[in-house]
Backbone as CSV, one residue per row, in Angstrom:
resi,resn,N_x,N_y,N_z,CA_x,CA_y,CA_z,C_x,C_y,C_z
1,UNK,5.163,-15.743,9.344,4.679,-14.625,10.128,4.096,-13.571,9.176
2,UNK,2.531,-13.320,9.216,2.298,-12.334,8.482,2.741,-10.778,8.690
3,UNK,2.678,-9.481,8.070,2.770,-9.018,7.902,1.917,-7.979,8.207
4,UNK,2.199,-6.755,8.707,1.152,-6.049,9.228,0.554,-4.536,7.932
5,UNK,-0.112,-4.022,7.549,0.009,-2.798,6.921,-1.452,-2.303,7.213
6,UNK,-1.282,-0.995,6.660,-2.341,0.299,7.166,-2.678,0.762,5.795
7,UNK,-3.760,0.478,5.215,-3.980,1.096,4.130,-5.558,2.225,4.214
8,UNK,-5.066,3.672,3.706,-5.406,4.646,4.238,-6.034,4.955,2.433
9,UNK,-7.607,4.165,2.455,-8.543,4.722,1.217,-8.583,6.331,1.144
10,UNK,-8.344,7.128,0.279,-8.312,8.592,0.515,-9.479,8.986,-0.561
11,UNK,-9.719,8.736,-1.839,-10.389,8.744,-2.233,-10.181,8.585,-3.839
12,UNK,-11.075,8.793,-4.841,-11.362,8.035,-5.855,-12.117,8.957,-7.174
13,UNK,-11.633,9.505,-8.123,-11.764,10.055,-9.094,-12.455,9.279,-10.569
14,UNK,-13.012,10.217,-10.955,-13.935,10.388,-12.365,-14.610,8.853,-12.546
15,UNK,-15.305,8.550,-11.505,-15.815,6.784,-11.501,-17.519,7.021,-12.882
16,UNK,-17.346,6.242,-13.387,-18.849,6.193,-13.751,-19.309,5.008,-14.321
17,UNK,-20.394,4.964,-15.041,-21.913,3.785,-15.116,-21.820,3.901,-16.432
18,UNK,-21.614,2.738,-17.643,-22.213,3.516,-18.622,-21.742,4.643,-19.500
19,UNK,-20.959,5.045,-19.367,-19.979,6.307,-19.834,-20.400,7.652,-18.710
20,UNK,-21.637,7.523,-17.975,-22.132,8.392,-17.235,-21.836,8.471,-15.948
21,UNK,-21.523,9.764,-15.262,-21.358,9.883,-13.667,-21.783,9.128,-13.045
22,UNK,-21.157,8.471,-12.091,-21.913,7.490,-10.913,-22.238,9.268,-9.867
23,UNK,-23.757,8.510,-9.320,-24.251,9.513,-8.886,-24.076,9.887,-7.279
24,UNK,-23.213,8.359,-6.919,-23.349,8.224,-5.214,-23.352,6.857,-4.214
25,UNK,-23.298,7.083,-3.408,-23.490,5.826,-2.855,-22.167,4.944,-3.187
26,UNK,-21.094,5.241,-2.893,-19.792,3.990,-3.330,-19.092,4.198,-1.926
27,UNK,-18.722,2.405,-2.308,-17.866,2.145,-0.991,-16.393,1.383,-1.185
28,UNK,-15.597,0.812,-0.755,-14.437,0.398,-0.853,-14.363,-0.718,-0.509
29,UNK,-13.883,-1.804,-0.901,-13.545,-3.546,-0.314,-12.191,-3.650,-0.573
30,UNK,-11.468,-3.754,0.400,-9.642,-4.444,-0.082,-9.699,-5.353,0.693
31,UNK,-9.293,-6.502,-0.200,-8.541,-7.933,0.077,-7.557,-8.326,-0.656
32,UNK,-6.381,-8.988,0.292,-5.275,-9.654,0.022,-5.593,-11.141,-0.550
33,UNK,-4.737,-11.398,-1.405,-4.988,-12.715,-1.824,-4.066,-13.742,-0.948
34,UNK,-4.521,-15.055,-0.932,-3.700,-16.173,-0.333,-4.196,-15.507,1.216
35,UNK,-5.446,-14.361,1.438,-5.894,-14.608,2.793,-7.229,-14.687,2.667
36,UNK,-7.448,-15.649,4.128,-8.624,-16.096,3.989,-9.892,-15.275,5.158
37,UNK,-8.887,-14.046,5.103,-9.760,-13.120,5.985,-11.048,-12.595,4.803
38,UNK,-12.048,-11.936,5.702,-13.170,-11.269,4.782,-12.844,-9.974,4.162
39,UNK,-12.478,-9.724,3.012,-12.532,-8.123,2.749,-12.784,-7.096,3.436
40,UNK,-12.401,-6.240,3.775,-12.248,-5.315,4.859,-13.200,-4.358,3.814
41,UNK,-13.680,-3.273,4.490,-14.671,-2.431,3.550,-14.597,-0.863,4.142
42,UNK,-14.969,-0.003,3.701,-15.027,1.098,4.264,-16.755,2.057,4.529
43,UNK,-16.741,2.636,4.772,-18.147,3.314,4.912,-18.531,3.788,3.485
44,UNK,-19.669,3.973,3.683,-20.460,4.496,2.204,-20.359,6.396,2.415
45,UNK,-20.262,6.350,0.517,-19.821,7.979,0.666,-21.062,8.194,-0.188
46,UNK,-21.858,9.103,0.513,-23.524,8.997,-0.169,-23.436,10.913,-1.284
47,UNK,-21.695,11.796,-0.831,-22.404,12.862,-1.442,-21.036,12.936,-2.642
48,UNK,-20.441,12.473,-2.335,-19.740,12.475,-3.395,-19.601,12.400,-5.110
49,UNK,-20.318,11.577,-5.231,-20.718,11.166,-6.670,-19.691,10.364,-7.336
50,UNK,-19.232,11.081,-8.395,-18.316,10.095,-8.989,-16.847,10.528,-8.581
51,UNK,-16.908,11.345,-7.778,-15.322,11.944,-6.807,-15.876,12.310,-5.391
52,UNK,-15.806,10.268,-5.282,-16.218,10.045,-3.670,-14.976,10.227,-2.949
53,UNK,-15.009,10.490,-1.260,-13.650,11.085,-0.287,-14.071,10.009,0.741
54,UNK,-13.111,9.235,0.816,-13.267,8.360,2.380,-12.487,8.569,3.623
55,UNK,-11.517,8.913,3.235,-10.305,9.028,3.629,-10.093,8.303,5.402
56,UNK,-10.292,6.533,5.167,-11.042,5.944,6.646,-9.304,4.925,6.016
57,UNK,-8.708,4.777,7.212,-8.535,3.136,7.627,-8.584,2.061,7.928
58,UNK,-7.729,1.068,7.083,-8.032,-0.080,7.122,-6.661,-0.909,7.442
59,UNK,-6.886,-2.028,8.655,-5.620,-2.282,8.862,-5.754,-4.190,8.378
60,UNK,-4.726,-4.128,7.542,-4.796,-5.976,7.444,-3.999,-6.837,7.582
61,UNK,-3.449,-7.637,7.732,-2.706,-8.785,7.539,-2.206,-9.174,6.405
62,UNK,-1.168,-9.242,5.838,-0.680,-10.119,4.718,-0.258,-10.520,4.909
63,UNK,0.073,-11.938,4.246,0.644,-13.604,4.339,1.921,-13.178,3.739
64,UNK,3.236,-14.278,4.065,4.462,-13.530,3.042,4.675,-13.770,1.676
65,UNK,3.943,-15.104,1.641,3.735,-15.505,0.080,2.497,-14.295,-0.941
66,UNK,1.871,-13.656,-0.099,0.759,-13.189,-0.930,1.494,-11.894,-2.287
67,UNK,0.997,-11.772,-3.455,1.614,-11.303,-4.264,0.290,-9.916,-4.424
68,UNK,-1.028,-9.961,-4.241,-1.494,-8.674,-4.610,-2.377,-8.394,-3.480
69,UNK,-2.815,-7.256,-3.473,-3.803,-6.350,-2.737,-4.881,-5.676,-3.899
70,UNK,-5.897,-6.438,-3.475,-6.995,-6.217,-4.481,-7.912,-4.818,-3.955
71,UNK,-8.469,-3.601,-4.507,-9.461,-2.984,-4.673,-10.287,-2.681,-5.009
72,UNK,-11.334,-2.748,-4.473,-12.608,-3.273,-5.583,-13.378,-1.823,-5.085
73,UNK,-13.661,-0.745,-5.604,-14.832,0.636,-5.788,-15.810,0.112,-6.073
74,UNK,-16.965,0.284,-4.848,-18.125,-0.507,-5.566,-19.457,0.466,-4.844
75,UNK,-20.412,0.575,-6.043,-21.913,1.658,-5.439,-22.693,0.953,-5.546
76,UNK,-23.768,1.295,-4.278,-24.742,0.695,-4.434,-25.894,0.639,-5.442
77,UNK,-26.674,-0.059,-5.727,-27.620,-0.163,-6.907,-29.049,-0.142,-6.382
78,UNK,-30.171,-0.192,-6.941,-31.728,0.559,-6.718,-32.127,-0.787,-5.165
79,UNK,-31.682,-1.981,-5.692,-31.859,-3.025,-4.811,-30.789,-2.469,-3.307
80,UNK,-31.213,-3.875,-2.904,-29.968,-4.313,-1.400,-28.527,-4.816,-2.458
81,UNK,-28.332,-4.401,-2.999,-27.303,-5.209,-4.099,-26.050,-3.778,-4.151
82,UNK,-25.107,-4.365,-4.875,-23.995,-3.648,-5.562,-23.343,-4.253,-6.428
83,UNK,-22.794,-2.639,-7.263,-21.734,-2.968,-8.559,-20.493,-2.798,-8.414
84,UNK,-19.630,-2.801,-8.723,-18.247,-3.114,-9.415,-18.119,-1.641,-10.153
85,UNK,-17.406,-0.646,-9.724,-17.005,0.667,-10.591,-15.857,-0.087,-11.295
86,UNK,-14.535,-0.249,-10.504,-13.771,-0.636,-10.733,-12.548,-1.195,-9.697
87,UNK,-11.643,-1.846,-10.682,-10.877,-2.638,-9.336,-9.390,-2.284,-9.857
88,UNK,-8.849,-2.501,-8.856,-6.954,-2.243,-8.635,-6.015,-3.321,-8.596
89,UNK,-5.623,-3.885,-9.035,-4.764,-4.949,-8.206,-3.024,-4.669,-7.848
90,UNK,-2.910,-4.366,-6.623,-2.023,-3.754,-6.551,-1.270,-4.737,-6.074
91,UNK,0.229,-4.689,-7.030,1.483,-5.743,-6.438,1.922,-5.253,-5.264
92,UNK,1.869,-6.152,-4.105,2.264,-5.982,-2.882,3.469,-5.649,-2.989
93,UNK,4.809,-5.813,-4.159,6.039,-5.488,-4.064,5.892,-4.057,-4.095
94,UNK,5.106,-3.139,-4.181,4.908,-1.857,-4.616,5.055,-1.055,-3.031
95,UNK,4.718,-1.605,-2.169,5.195,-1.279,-0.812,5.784,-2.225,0.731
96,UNK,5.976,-3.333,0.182,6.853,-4.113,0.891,8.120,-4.643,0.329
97,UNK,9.711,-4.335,0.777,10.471,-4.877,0.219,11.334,-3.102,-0.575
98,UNK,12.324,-3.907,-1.514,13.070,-2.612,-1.957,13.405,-1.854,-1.025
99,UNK,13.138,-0.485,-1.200,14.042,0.719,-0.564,12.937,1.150,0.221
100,UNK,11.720,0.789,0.695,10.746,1.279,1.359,10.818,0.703,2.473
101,UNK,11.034,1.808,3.730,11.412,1.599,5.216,9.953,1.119,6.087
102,UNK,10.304,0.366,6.860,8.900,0.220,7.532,8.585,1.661,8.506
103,UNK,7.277,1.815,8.332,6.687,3.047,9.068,6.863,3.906,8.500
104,UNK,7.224,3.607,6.884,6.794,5.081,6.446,5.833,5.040,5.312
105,UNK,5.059,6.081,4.974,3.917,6.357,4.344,3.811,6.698,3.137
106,UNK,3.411,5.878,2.186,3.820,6.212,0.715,2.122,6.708,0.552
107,UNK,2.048,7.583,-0.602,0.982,8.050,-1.594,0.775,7.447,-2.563
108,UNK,-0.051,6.752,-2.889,0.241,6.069,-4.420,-1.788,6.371,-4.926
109,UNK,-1.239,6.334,-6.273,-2.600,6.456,-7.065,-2.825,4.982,-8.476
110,UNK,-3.755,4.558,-8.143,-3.638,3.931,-9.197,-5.299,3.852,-10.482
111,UNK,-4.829,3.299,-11.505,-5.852,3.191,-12.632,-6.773,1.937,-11.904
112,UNK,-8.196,2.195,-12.254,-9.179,1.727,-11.994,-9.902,0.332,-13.458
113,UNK,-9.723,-0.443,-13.179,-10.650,-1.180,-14.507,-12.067,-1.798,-14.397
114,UNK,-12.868,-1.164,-15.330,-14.191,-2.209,-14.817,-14.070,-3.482,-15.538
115,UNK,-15.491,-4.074,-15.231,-15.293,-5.592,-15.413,-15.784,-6.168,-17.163
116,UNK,-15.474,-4.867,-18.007,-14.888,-4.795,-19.337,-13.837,-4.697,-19.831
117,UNK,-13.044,-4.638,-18.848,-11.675,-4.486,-18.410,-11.333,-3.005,-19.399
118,UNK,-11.841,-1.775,-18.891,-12.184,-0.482,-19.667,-11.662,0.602,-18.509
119,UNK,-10.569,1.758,-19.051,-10.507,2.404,-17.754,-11.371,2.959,-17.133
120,UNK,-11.516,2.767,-15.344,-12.711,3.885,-14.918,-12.645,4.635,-13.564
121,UNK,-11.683,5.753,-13.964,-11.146,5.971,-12.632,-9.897,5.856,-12.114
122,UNK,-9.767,6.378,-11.326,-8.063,6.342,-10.301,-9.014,6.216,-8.893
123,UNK,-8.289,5.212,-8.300,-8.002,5.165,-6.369,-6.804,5.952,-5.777
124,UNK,-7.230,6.973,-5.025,-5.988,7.470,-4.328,-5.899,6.922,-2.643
125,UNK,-4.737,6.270,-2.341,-4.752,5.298,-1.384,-2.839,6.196,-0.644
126,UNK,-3.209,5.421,0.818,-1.994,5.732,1.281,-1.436,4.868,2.247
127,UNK,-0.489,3.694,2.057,-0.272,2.717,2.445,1.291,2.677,3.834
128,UNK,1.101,1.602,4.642,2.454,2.171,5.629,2.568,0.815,6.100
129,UNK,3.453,0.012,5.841,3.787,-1.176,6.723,4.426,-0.970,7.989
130,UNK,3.493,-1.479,9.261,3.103,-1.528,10.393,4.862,-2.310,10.925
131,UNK,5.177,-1.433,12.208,6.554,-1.905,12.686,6.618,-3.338,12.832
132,UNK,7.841,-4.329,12.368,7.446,-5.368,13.013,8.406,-5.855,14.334
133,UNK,8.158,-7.083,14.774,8.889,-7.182,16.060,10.014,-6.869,16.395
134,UNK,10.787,-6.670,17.200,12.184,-5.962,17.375,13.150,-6.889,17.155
135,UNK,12.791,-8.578,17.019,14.277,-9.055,17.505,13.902,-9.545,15.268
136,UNK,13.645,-8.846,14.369,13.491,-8.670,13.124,15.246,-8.570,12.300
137,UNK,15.309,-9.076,11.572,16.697,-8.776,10.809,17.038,-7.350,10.185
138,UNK,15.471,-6.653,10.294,15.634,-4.834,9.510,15.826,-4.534,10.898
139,UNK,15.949,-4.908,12.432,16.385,-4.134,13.078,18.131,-4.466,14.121
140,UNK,18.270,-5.549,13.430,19.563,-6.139,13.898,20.680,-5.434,13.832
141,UNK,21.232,-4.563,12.745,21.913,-3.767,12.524,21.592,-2.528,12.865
142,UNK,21.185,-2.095,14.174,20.576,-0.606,14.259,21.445,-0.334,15.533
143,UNK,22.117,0.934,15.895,22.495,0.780,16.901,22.009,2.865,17.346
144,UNK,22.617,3.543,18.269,22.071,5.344,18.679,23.021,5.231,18.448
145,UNK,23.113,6.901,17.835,24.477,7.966,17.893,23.841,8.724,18.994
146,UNK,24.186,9.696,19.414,23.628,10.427,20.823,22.283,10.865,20.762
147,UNK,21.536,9.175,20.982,20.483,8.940,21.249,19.831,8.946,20.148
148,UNK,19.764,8.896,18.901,19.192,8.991,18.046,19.359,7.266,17.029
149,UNK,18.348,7.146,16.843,18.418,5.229,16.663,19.514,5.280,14.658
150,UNK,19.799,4.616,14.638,20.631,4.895,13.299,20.966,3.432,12.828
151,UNK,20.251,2.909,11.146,20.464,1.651,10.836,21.713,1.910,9.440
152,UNK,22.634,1.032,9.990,23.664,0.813,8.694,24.257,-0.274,9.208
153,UNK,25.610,-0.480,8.397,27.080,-1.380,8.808,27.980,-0.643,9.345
154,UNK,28.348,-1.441,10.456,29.285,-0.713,11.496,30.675,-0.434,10.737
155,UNK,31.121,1.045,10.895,32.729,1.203,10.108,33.402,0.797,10.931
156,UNK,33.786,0.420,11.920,35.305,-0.083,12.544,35.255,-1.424,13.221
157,UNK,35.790,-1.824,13.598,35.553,-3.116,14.495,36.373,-2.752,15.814
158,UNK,36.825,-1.389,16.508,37.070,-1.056,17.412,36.443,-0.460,18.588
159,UNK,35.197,-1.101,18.747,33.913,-0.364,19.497,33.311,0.883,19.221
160,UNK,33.740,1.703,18.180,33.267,2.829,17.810,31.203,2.410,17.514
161,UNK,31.032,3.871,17.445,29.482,3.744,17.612,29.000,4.170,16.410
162,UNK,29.743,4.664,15.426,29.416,5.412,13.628,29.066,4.379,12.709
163,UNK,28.321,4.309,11.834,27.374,3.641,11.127,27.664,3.930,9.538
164,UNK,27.778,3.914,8.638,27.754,3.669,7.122,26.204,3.593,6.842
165,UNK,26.056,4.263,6.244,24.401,4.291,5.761,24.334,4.700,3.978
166,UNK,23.079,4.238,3.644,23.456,4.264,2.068,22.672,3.225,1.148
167,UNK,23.243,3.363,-0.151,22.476,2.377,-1.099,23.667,1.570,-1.706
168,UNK,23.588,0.623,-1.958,24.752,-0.404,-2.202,25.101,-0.165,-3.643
169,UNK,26.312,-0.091,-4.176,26.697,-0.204,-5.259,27.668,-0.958,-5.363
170,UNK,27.214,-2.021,-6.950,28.703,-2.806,-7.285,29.334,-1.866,-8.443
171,UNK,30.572,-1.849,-7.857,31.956,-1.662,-8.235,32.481,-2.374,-9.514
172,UNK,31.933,-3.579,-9.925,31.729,-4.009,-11.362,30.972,-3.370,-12.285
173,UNK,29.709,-2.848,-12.050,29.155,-2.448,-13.265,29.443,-1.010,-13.338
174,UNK,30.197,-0.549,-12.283,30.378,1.347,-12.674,31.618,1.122,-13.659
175,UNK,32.843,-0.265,-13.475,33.935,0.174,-13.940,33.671,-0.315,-15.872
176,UNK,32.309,-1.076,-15.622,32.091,-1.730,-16.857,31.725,-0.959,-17.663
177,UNK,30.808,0.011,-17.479,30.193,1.237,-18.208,30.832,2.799,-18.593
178,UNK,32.385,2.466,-17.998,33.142,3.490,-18.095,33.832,3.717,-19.643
């Protein structure tokens, strides 16, 4: 079952040509790898220059095996053609998985490389994995306190309705480091 997410292009700093300002005209392509969808793209930012603003969504699919989310900054050139500013490859573990809750909205910025593999640029992006179905194992353990939805491990086994919430710690390595 793939995976749903919202990735929110915001925009894209100190891009250039050459050691020189890109003057305009750049657009955005993200694709997931291990999918065989078309790169999703965003609109062209014609006044920006080399600190173009998109700030458009894009919603995609990821596979569960897939390991990156590619970004490719790319302006147009004198032709029907385009270049390559620079690209991202962002590990999908970076917002699926760990301590990151579904539906919520991370900020992330990342370094840009062109295809000298030379820095050029930062992407500022804002990513949110999309709820998934209810009968899900992140929602199995969820139960209301007065009315308010609340995910942990149940403290009693006497029908009580109170929840344990938290980050797990072993009890071996605190007593080991003492």
């Amino acid at each position: 079952m793939p995976m749903i997410i919202e990735i929110t292009i915001i925009s894209a700093e100190n891009l250039q040509e050459n050691k020189k300002a890109i003057k305009g005209n750049t657009f955005v392509t993200v694709q997931c790898d291990g999918s065989n969808d078309e790169a999703s793209s965003t609109k062209l930012d014609s006044e920006g220059g080399s600190y173009p603003t998109w700030n458009e969504k894009l919603v995609m699919e990821v596979a569960m095996h897939a390991r990156f989310v590619t970004i490719d900054v790319r302006y147009k050139t004198r032709g029907n053609g385009s270049c390559s500013a620079g690209v991202a490859r962002i590990p999908v573990s970076d917002f699926i998985g760990g301590y990151v809750h579904e539906n919520q909205l991370q900020f992330l910025s990342y370094r840009l490389w062109d295809n000298r593999v030379r820095r050029n640029g930062v992407v500022n992006i804002s990513v949110k994995l999309k709820l998934s179905q209810p009968n899900s194992c992140s929602n199995s353990m969820s139960s209301m306190v007065n009315g308010v939805p609340v995910t942990g491990v149940p403290m009693a086994v006497n029908g009580s309705n109170r929840v344990v919430t938290g980050i797990p710690a072993l009890w071996l390595n605190y007593q080991s480091s003492l």
